[in-house]
Structure formats: structure tokens, C-alpha cells
C-alpha positions in Angstrom: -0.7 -43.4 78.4 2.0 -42.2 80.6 6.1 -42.2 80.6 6.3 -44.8 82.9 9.6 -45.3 84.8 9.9 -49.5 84.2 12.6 -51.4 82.2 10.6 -50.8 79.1 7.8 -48.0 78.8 5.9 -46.7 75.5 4.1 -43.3 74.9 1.8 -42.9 72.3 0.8 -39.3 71.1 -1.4 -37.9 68.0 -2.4 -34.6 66.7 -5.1 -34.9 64.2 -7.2 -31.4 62.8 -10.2 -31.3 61.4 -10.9 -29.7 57.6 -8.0 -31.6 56.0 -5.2 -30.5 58.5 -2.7 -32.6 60.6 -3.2 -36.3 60.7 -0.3 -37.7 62.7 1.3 -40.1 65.8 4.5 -39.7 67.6 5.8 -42.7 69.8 8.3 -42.7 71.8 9.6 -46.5 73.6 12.5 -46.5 76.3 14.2 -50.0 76.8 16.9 -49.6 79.1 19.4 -47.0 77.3 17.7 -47.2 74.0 14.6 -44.6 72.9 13.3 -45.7 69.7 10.9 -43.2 68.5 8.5 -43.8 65.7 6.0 -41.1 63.4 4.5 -40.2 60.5 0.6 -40.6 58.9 -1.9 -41.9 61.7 -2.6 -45.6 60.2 1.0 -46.0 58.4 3.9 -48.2 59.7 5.9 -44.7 60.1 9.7 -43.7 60.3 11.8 -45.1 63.0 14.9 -43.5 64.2 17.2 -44.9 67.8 19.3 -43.7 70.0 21.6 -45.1 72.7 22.2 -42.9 75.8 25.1 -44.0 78.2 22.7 -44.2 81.5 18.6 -45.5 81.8 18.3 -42.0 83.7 19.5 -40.3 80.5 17.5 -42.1 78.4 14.4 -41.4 80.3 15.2 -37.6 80.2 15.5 -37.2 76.6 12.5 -39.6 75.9 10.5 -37.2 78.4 12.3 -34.1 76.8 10.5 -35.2 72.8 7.2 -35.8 74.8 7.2 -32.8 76.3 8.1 -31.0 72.8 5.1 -32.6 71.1 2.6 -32.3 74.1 3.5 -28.2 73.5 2.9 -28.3 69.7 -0.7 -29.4 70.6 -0.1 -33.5 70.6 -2.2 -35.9 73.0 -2.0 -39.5 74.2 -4.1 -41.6 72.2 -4.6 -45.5 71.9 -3.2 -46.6 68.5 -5.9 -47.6 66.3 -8.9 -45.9 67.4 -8.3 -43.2 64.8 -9.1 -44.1 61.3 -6.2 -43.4 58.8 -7.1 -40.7 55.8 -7.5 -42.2 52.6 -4.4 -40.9 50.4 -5.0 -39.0 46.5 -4.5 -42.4 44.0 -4.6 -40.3 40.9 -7.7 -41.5 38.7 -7.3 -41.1 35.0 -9.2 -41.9 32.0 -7.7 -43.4 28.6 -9.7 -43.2 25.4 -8.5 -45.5 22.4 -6.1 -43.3 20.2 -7.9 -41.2 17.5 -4.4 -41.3 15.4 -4.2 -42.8 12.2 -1.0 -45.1 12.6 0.6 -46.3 16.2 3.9 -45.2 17.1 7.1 -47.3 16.9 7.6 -49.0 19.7 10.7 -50.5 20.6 10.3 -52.3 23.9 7.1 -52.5 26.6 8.1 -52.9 30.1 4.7 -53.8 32.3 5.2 -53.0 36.0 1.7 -54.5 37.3 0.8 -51.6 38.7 -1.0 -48.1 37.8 2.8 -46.0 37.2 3.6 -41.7 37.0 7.1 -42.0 37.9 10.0 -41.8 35.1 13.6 -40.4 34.6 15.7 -41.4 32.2 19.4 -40.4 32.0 22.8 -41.1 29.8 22.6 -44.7 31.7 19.3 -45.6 32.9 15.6 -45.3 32.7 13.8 -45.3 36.1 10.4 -46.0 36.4 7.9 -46.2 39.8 4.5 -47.3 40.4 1.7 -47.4 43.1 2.5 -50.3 44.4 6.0 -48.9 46.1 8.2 -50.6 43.0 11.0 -48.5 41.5 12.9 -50.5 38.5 16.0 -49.1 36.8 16.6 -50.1 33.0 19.1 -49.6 30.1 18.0 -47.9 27.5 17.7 -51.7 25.4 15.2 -52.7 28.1 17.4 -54.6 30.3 16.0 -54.6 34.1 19.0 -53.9 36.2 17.6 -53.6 40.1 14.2 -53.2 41.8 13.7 -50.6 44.6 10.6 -51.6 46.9 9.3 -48.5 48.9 7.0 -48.7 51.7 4.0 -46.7 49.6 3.1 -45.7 46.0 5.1 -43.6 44.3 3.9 -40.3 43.0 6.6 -39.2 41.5 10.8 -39.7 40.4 13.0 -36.9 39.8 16.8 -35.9 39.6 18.8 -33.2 41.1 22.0 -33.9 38.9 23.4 -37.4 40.1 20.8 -37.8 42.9 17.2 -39.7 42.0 14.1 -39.3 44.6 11.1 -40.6 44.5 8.0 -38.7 46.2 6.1 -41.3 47.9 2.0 -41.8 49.6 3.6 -42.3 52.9 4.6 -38.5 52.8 8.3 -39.3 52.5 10.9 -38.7 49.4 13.1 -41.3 48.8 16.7 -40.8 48.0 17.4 -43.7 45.6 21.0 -42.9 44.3 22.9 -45.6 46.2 22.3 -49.3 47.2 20.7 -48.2 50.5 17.7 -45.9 49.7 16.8 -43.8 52.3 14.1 -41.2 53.5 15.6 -38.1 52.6 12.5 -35.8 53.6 9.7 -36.1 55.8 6.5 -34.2 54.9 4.3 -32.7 56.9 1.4 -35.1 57.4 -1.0 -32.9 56.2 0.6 -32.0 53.1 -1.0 -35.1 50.6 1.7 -35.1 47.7 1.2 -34.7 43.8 4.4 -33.6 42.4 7.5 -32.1 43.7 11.2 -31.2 42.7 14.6 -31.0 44.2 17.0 -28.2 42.9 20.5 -28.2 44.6 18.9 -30.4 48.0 16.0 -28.0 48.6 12.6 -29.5 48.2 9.7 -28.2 46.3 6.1 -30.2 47.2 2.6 -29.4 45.3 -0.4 -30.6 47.1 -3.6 -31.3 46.7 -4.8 -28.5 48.0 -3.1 -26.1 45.6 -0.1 -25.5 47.8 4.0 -25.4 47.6 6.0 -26.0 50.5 9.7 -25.7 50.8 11.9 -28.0 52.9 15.5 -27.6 53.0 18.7 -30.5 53.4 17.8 -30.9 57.1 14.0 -31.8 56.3 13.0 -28.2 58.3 10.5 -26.5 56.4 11.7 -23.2 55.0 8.0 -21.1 53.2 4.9 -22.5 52.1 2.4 -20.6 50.0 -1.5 -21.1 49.1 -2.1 -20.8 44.8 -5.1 -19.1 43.6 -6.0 -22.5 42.4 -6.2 -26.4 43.8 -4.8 -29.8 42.6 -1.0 -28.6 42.1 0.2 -31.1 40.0 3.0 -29.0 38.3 6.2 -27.9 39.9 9.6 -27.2 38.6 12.7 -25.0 39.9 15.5 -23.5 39.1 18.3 -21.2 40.2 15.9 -18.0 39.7 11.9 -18.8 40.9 9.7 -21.9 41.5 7.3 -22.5 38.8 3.7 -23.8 40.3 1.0 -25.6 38.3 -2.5 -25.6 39.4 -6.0 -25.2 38.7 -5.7 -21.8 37.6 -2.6 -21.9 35.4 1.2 -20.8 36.6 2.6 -19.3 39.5 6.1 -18.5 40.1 8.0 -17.5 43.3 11.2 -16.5 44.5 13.2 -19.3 45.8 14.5 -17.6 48.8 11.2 -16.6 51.2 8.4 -17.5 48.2 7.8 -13.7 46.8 5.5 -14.0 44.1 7.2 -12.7 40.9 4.4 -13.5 38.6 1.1 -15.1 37.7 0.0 -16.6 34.3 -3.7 -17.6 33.6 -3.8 -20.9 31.4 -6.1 -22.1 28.7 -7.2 -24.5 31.5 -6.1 -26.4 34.8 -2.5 -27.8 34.5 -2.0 -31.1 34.4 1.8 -31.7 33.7 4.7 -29.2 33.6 8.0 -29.4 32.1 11.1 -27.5 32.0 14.2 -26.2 29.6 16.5 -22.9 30.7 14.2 -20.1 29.6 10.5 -21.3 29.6 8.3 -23.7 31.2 5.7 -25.9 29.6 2.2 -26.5 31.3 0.7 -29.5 29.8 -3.8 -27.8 30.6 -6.5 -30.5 30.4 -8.0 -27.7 27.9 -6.3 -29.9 25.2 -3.0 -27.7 24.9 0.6 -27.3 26.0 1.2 -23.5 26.7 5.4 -22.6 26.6 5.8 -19.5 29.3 8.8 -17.3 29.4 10.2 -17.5 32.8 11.3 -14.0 33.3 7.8 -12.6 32.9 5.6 -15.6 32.7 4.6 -14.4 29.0 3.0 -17.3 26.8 5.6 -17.8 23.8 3.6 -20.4 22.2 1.0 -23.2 22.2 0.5 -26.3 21.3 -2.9 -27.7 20.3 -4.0 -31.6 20.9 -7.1 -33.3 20.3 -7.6 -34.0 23.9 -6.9 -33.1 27.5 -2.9 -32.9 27.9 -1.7 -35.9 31.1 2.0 -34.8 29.8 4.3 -32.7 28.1 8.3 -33.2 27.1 10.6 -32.0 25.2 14.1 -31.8 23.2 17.3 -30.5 24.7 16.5 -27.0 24.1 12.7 -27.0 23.3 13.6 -27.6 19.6 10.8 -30.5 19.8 7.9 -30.5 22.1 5.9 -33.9 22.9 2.7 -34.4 24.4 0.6 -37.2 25.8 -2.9 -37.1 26.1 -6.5 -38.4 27.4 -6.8 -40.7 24.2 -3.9 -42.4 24.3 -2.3 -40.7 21.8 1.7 -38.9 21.8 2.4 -35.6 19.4 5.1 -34.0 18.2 5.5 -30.4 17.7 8.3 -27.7 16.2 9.2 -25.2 18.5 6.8 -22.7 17.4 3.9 -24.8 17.4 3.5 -26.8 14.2 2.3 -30.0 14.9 4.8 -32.7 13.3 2.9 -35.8 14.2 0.4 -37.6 16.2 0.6 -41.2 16.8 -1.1 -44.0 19.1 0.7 -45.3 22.4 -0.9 -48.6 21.5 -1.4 -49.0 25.0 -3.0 -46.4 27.3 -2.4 -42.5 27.7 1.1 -41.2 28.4 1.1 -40.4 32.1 5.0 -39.1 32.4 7.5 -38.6 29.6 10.8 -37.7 29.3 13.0 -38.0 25.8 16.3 -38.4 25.0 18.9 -39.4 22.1 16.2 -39.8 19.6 14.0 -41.7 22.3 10.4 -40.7 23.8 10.1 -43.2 26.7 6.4 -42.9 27.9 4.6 -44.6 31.2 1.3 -45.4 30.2 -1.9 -46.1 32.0 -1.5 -49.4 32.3 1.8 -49.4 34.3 4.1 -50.2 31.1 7.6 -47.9 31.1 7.8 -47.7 26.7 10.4 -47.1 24.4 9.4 -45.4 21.6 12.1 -44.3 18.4 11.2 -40.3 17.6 14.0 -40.4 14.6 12.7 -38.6 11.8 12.9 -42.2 9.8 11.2 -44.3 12.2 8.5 -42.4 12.8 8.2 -41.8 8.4 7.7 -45.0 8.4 5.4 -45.4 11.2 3.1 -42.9 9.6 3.0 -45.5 6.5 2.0 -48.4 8.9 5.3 -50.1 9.1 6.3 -50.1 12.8 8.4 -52.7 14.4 7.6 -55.6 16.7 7.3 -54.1 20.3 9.8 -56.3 22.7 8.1 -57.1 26.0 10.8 -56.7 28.7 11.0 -59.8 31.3 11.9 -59.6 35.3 15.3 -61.4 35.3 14.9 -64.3 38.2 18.2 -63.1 39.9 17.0 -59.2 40.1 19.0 -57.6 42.9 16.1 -55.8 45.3 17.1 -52.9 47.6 15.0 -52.1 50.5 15.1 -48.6 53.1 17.3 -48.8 55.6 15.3 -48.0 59.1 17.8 -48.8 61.6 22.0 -48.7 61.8 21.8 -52.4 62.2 20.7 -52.8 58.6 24.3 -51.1 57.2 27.1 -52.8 56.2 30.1 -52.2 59.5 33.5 -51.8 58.5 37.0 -51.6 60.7 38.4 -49.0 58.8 37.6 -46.7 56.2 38.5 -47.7 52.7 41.4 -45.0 51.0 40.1 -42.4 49.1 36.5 -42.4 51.4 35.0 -40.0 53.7 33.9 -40.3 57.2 31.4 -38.3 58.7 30.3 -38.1 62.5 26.8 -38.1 64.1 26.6 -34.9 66.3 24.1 -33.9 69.1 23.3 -30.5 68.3 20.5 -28.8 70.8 16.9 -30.9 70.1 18.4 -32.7 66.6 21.7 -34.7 65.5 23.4 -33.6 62.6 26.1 -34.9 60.9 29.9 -33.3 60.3 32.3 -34.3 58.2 35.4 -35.8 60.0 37.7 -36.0 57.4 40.6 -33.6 56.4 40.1 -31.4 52.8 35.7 -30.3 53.9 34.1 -27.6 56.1 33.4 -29.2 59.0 31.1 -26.7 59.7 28.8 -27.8 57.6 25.9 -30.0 58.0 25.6 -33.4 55.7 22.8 -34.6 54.2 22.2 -38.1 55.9 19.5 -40.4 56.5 17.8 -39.6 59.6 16.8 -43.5 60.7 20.5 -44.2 61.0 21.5 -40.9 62.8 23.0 -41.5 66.3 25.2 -39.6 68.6 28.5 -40.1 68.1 28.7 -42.6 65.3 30.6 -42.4 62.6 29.7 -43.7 59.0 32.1 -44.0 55.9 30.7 -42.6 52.8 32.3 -43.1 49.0 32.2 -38.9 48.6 30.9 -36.1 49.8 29.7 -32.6 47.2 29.4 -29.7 47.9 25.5 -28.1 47.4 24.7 -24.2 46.6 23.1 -24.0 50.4 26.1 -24.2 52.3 26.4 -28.4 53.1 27.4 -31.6 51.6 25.6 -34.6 49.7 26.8 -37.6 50.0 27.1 -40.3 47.2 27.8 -43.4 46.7 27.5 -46.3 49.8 27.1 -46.2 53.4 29.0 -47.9 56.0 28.9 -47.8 59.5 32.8 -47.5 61.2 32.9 -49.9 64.0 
């Protein structure tokens, strides 16, 4: 289908390689001065981003200018729909019935009614997503306090200090730390996500295929590498190396350009990873979570379970490790390997963990987010068969639900900006917009981190504050609002 040169015209393009490789549509519509161009996975609804040029003429150039970029990268016109869409990874796990002797104590059950991995809990919330696209923040007594609905299931939730994503089956991570979630990164449509992690705005993605890609603030990717092993469900970063789970145990690279500083062989495939300042914990299906010393890779210790490991936590520190595995069953381990305890879930293998303040909050097989208490004197008794009465947590009828913004319309306008705000300015820079900041007191050199669907020259948004990242730009926080 061509560009044609009528009121309102609509090219369709796709690239789509064999063997596993690109799978994608790019569509560009003019109507008039506005070009609304929409991608992402061949069968998906896609991003959508607009623009408003002053004249038709420019309009039509810069629509012909994106075709022309895409026809060059090996894109062709294509009728929507006669492609089949690739079937996404849906991550299918088994859960035995718990060997343990007594079930842990669980505080309060929280079902999402769907299959969950996603969890972070913090000082003030517990976040939990599922594969149906819902994200639900908690308190830690099991109060639902807002629903996020996402276009896709959610592989995974992670923090990068105050900010929260959440790595998503339509290849996009979500930046959920305000009211208006918004598509933070775009990955490549070949790149079918497992896990990922975000370490001051730089993006770390493990794929099916065993592979790490890194995408920086301005969604550009930065290195990719290929492990020695597939099914990359581990990854986890820090100022010094990214640490890769795979098939064939732990890889770690240099941040900057992806040297490889080290290669440990695990007991078996890893299924889970987790993190604390000086080692990294690979949760293996070979029924055993393996503590490696980051600076060489060197296994400090292991911890043995009864069956293949879905997850692995611990205590601020590693004082405590905790493990979830096959059979539906959590452990608890000293730092050197002595296994404390082993208790049932009473409902489905651990999937995700995370604990804090004397907590182990699990999501289980079946889609609950749990509560458990890990004191010393809850879990004494437990071991006795006294636990308490597990609290099922209800959807509150008034529960606020937040949606993705996909076009300026859908922010809130203001007249002016409120005191003590910033505002920030939409900027044509070459092929790409980027955002500056406008206001006095910032670099306005540097770029912003900004939602790209709402990106349009020469706007000007109002945002509640702006930090600085170790990169060189700013992320914003807080709520957006479009200056009229």
C-alpha cells in the first residue's frame, strides 16, 4: 500500500524473519497535519504515538521520511492480518502437594484470578502482577489500595529505588510509579521476555533464547550478548557487572559494553536469581540455591531443597536465605547453609518471593499474593501445628483502576504550573523528540525520561520532580500534566 497524497492516507509495513527473529508492523496514518504512527508485535494492538505538524505538506514529509527509514532497515508493505501473530512464552510450571510436615503461618491470601510471577514489596506496599495484564498494590495488612490493568501479562515487577516496572508479553516495560503508567521501554520484537532489571534507568532483558540485551533511558539499545545457555530466567545488576541466569548456570558482564568478567557452572539450570551487595543467589531446578561471590563468581555456599528451586529470597544482608520449590513447599536457611525450616505454602509452589520486616510474602501458582510471618515464634509454633486462620483479602467495590496513557489527550491540562513543579519541553531533535527540562535549577542539556506516546514537538508537560540518574538525565516522579 502506498503513501497516498489524499486528506487521510495509511501505510502499512512489516518485517518478520524466519528462525525466531523479527516479528513486527509499522503504520504510519496522515490526517491532515496529524501522523499517528502505530508498532510493535505483528498480531498486537501496538504503541501509538502523534504528532502535529503546522502544514499537510509537512506532515506528508515526515510521514514519508519514517517510511522511508523502515523500508531501508528491511521493512515491506503488507495487508494487516495475513500474517499470523507468534504465540508468546506463558511460563508452565508444575506444583506437587508439600512434602513438609506442618504448613506455614499464613497471615492473609490475596487470589488474583490469574496464573501470577510478579512481586515487590517495599516500606509501604506490596505489588503483585499476573498474566492477565492486572497489577494490584497492597499494605502490608492486606488492604487493596489500586489496580493497574496493562495491555498483556506480566512477566515480571521490579524496582529501581522509587520507580516500579513491570515487564510485560506485549514486549513493553511499564513504568508504574505514578497515577499514569506509561511504557517506559519498547523491546525489540524479537526479543520474547522472561525476566529483566532496571539499575539507575538502564534496562537489563533475559530472553528466551538465553540472551541479555541492554536498553538505555531513551529506549535505544546499548549491547546484547548470546549465554552459553537458553531460557534466561535470571538477571540482576548492580553498579559493577550484570549477573545472567541461564541454562548453564551464571554469567556476569560489565555494564558498560557487556565484557564478560566471569562464568560460573551451576548444580543445574537457573530458575530464579536474587541479589544482596556482595553475592548473588541462583535458585537451579537441581533442587538447590547456590550463593556466588560477585567479584569472582566463586560459589560461597549452597542450599539444599527437596525439589527443584522456582525461587530464592533473602534477609537484608543474606543473614536468612528462603526458597520456594516444585512441591509447594518454602525453606529457610542460616547463612552458611543450615537448613532452619521447611514448611507448606498451603497453596501452590512459590513462584516470586521477596521478605521483609519479619514477613515472607510468596505468589503462588495459583495467582494468590501471601503473607506469611517468618518470626522465630510464629513459625515455632507453626512447626507444632498451631498456625493462624489465613485472612482472604477482598477487591474493595470502589477500587481506583489506572490505565496507560496512549495519547496527550488522555492527561490531565493545566493553565499554569503548580509552585514547587517542574516543566519540561518536547524537543525535535534529528529523527526522535526528546524532552528538556525548561525550568531554572536542572541541566538542560539533558534528556528526560518521558513517555514516548505523549511526546510531541513543542509541548510542554508539568511534572511533580525531576532526579537526577547516574547516566547523565533526569527521571521524573510523581504526576503528569500537560501545560495548556
Amino acid at each position: 500500500m502506498s503513501l497516498l497524497r489524499s486528506e487521510t492516507s495509511t501505510t502499512y509495513l512489516e518485517l518478520s524473519q524466519d528462525g525466531g527473529g523479527a516479528h513486527k508492523f509499522y503504520e504510519v496514518t496522515v490526517a491532515g497535519t496529524v501522523v499517528t504512527i502505530r508498532y510493535g508485535r505483528i498480531g498486537a494492538a501496538g504503541q501509538t504515538s502523534t504528532s502535529t505538524f503546522p502544514t499537510a505538506e509537512k506532515a506528508r514529509a515526515a510521514a514519508a521520511k519514517k517510511v522511508g527509514e523502515k523500508v531501508r532497515k528491511g521493512y515491506a508493505p503488507a495487508v494487516q492480518g495475513e500474517r499470523a501473530p507468534r504465540p508468546v512464552t506463558r511460563r508452565q510450571v508444575a506444583s506437587a502437594p508439600s512434602t513438609a510436615r506442618a504448613v506455614a503461618p499464613v497471615l492473609w491470601r490475596f487470589r488474583t484470578g490469574s496464573s501470577a510471577f510478579g512481586i515487590h514489596v517495599d516500606d509501604d506496599r506490596c505489588w503483585v502482577g499476573n498474566q492477565a495484564g492486572d497489577v494490584y498494590t497492597l499494605d502490608h495488612e492486606g488492604g487493596v489500595l489500586a489496580h493497574f490493568n496493562l495491555p498483556d501479562g506480566v512477566k515480571c515487577l521490579v524496582a529501581d529505588d522509587f520507580w516500579i516496572y513491570a515487564g510485560c508479553d506485549d514486549g513493553r516495560v511499564y513504568d508504574l510509579s505514578s497515577k499514569l503508567p506509561f511504557a517506559a521501554y519498547d523491546i525489540a520484537a524479537n526479543v520474547d521476555i522472561f525476566w529483566l532489571d532496571i539499575h539507575e534507568g538502564v534496562l537489563d532483558v533475559s530472553d528466551r533464547e538465553g540472551r541479555l540485551t541492554v536498553i538505555d533511558h531513551e529506549d535505544e539499545h546499548q549491547w546484547s550478548r548470546g549465554s552459553q545457555g537458553d531460557h534466561a530466567w535470571m538477571v540482576r545488576a548492580d553498579d559493577k557487572a550484570v549477573y545472567h541466569g541461564h541454562s548453564r548456570g551464571v554469567t556476569a558482564y560489565a555494564p558498560d559494553g557487556g565484557r564478560e568478567l566471569w562464568h560460573t557452572r551451576t548444580k543445574g539450570p537457573v530458575l530464579f536469581g536474587w541479589q544482596e551487595d556482595t553475592a548473588v543467589y541462583a535458585g537451579t531446578a537441581h533442587r538447590a540455591v547456590q550463593r556466588l561471590d560477585k567479584r569472582s563468581g566463586g560459589v560461597e555456599a549452597t542450599y539444599g531443597c527437596d525439589a527443584s528451586v522456582y525461587s530464592c529470597a533473602t534477609s537484608p544482608g543474606g543473614r536468612y536465605v528462603f526458597a520456594g520449590d516444585a512441591a509447594s513447599s518454602v525453606y529457610c536457611f542460616d547463612r552458611d547453609g543450615t537448613r532452619l525450616w521447611k514448611l507448606g505454602t498451603g497453596g501452590g509452589s512459590a513462584l516470586s518471593m521477596q521478605y521483609h520486616d519479619e514477613r515472607l510474602y510468596l505468589v503462588t501458582t495459583d495467582g494468590s499474593l501471601v503473607c506469611v510471618d517468618a518470626s522465630e515464634s510464629a513459625v515455632e509454633a507453626a512447626q507444632q501445628g498451631t498456625v493462624p486462620v489465613a485472612r482472604d483479602v477482598k477487591l474493595a467495590a470502589t477500587l481506583p483502576t489506572y490505565q496507560p496513557a496512549t495519547a496527550a489527550a488522555a492527561v490531565t491540562a493545566v493553565a499554569e504550573a503548580p509552585a514547587g513543579s517542574v516543566v519540561v519541553e518536547c524537543v525535535q531533535q534529528g529523527g526522535r523528540v526528546r524532552v528538556h527540562v525548561v525550568s531554572e535549577g536542572y541541566d538542560r542539556s539533558w534528556n528526560v525520561q518521558f513517555p514516548r506516546a505523549i511526546r510531541e514537538p513543542g509541548a510542554r508537560y508539568v511534572v511533580d520532580a525531576l532526579h537526577p540518574a547516574a547516566g547523565g538525565f533526569y527521571r521524573i516522579r510523581g504526576d503528569i500534566r500537560r501545560l495548556r
